[in-house]
C-alpha positions in Angstrom: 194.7 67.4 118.5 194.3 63.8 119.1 191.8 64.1 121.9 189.8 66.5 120.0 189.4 64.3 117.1 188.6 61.2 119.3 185.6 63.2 121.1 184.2 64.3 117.1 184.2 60.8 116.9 182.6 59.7 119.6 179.9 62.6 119.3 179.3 61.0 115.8 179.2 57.6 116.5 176.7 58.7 119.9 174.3 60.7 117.4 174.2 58.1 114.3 173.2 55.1 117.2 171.1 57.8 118.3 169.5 58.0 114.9 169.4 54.6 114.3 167.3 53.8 117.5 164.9 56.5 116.4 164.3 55.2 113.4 163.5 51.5 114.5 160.6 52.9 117.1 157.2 53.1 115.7 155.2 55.5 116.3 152.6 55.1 119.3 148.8 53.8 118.1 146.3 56.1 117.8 144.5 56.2 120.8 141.0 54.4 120.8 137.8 56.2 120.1 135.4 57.5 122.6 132.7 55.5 123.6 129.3 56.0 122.0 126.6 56.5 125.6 123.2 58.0 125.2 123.9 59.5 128.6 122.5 63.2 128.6 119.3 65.6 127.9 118.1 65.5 124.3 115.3 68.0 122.3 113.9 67.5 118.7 111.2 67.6 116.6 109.2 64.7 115.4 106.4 64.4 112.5 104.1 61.4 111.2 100.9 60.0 110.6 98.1 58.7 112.7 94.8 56.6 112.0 92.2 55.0 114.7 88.8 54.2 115.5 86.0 56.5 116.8 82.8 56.1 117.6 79.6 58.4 119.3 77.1 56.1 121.1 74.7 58.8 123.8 73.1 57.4 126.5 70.3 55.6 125.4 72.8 53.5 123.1 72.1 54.9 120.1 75.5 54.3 118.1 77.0 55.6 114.5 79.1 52.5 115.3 83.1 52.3 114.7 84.4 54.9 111.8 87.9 55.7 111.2 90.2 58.3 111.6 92.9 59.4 110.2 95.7 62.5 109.5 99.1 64.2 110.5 100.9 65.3 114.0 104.3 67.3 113.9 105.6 69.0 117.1 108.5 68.8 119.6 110.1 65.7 122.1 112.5 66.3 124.9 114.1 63.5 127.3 116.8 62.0 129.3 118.6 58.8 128.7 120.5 56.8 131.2 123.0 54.6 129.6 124.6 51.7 131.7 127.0 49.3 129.5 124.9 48.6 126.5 121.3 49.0 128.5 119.6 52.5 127.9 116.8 53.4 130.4 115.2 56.9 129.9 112.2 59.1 130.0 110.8 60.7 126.8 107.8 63.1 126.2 106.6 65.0 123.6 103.6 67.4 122.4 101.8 67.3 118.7 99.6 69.5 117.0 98.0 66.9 115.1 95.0 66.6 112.9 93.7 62.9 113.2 89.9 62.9 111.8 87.4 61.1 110.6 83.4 62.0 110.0 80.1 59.5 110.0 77.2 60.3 107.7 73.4 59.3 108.7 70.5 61.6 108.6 69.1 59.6 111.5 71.6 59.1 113.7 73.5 62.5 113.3 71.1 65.5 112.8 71.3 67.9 115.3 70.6 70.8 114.1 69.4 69.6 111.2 72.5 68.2 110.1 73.6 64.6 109.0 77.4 64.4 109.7 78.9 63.1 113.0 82.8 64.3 112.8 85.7 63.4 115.8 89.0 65.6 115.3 92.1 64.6 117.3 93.9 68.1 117.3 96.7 67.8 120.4 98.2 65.0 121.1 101.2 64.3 123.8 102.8 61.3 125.9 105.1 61.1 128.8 106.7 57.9 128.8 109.4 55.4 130.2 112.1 54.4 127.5 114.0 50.9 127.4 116.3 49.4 125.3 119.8 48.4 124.2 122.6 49.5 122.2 123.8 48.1 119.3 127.0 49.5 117.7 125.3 52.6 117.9 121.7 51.8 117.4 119.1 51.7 120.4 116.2 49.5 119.9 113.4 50.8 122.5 110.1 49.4 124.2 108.1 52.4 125.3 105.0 52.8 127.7 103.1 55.6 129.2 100.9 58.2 129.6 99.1 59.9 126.7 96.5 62.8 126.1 94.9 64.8 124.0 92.6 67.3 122.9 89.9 66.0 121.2 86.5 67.8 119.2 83.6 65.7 118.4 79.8 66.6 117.5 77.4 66.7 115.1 77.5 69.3 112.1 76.4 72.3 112.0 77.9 73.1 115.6 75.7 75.1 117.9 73.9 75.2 121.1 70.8 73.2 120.4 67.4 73.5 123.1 67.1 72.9 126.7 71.0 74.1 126.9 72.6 71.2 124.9 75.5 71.8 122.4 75.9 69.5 119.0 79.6 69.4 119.5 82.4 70.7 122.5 86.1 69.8 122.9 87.4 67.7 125.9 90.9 66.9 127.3 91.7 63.4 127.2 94.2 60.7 129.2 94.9 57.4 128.4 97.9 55.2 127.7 100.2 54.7 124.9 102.8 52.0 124.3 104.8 51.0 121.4 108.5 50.9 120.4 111.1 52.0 118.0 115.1 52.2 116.8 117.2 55.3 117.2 120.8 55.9 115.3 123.3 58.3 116.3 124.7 59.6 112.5 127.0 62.1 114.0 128.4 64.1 117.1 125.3 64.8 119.1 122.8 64.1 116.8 120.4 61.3 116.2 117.5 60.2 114.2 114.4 57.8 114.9 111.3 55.9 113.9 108.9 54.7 115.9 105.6 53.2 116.5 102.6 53.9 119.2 99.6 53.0 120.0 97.1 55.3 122.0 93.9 55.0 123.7 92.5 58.5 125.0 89.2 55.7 125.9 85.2 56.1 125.6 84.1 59.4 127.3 81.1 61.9 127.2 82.5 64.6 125.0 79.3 66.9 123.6 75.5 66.9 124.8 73.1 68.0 122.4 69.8 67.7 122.6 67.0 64.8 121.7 63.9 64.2 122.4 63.1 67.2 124.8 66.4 66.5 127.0 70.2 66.8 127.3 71.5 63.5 126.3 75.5 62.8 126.5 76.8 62.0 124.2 80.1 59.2 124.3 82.8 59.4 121.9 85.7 56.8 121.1 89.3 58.2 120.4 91.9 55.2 119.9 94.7 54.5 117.4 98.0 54.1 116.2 100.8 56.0 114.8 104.1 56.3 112.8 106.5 58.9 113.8 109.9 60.0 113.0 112.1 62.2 114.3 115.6 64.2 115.1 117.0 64.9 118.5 120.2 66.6 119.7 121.7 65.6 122.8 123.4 67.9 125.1 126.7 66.5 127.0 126.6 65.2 130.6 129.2 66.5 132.3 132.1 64.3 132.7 130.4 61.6 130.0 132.4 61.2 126.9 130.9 62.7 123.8 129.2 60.6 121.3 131.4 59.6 118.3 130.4 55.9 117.4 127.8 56.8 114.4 
């Protein structure tokens, strides 16, 4: 009887020290939170505003001189990032309908046709470009560069074919270069939101030949600017990168 009672003892004394050194333990710290990385394919959509400078001058240097330009783009960007400590290095590109226009009124200088309105319309615009920048807590700040183009119509009103085979207005691909910069914020798992700035130049190319003075004459239009553009992208995750959670 007297060994049983000593080993209900002992059991109880074990299990209160037992108890006792539980209690005394914290509990282990959360672990830390993933790191934020850019790392990975993205798609979005982006939207903004545009205005430039236009201009037709044909060959014998007869000019409307500089006029402005001016409207919407909207349309879809995909890219990759690379992300390397806090340094981002990536590739972006993107395709707009967009609606950049301006017109130039002078009976003398535009009447084709017998109208009095020269018009430029950008109405596609795209880029491929490099992307460079650095993280901040979450924010990339950017330096762009690259290749633009776009389609632009330009002419004289009313459009037609005019004599000797000439035409008072045509559309032309463009390419040029663009370059400007911008700030991107991840605000939650996978998804991210930007502003940024360009500035294009599709350059000074023949883009209708109407007719004057009994010959085809081409006729050189202008297409430069800038625009504002913002934008949403989701990224996809890169295998065996950590998923984004610093937003």
């Amino acid at each position: 009887m007297k060994r049983f009672a000593i080993s209900v003892l002992l059991s109880l004394i074990g299990t209160s020290a037992f108890a006792a050194d539980m209690a005394v333990k914290a509990p282990p710290p959360p672990p830390p939170p993933p790191i934020a990385t850019w790392t990975g394919f993205y798609l979005g959509i982006n939207g903004g505003w545009g205005w430039g400078t236009t201009n037709h001058t044909d060959s014998f240097g007869t000019t409307t001189g500089n006029f402005s330009t001016n409207g919407g783009v909207a349309g879809g960007t995909y890219g990759f990032n690379w992300q390397v400590n806090q340094f981002v290095i990536g590739f972006e590109g993107d395709f707009d309908w967009a609606d950049i226009k301006g017109t130039f009124t002078s009976p003398l200088l535009c009447s084709i046709n017998g109208g009095a309105t020269c018009f430029s319309t950008l109405r596609t615009f795209g880029t491929d470009r490099i992307r460079a920048g650095v993280d901040v807590n979450g924010w990339l700040l950017y330096g762009t560069a690259g290749v633009g183009y776009g389609e632009v119509r330009a002419g004289q009103n009313p459009c037609g074919l005019t004599a000797f085979g000439g035409f008072s207005c045509d559309t032309t691909w463009r390419t040029g270069w663009v370059a400007g910069g911008g700030v991107e914020k991840m605000f939650a798992p996978h998804w991210s939101a930007k502003l940024e700035y360009l500035h294009y130049d599709l350059g000074n190319s023949t883009n209708y030949t109407p007719t004057t003075i009994g010959a085809v004459v081409p006729v050189r239009v202008l297409e430069r600017g800038d625009m504002v553009r913002a934008g949403i992208n989701y990224k996809f995750d890169w295998p065996g990168g950590p998923v984004v959670a610093r937003y």
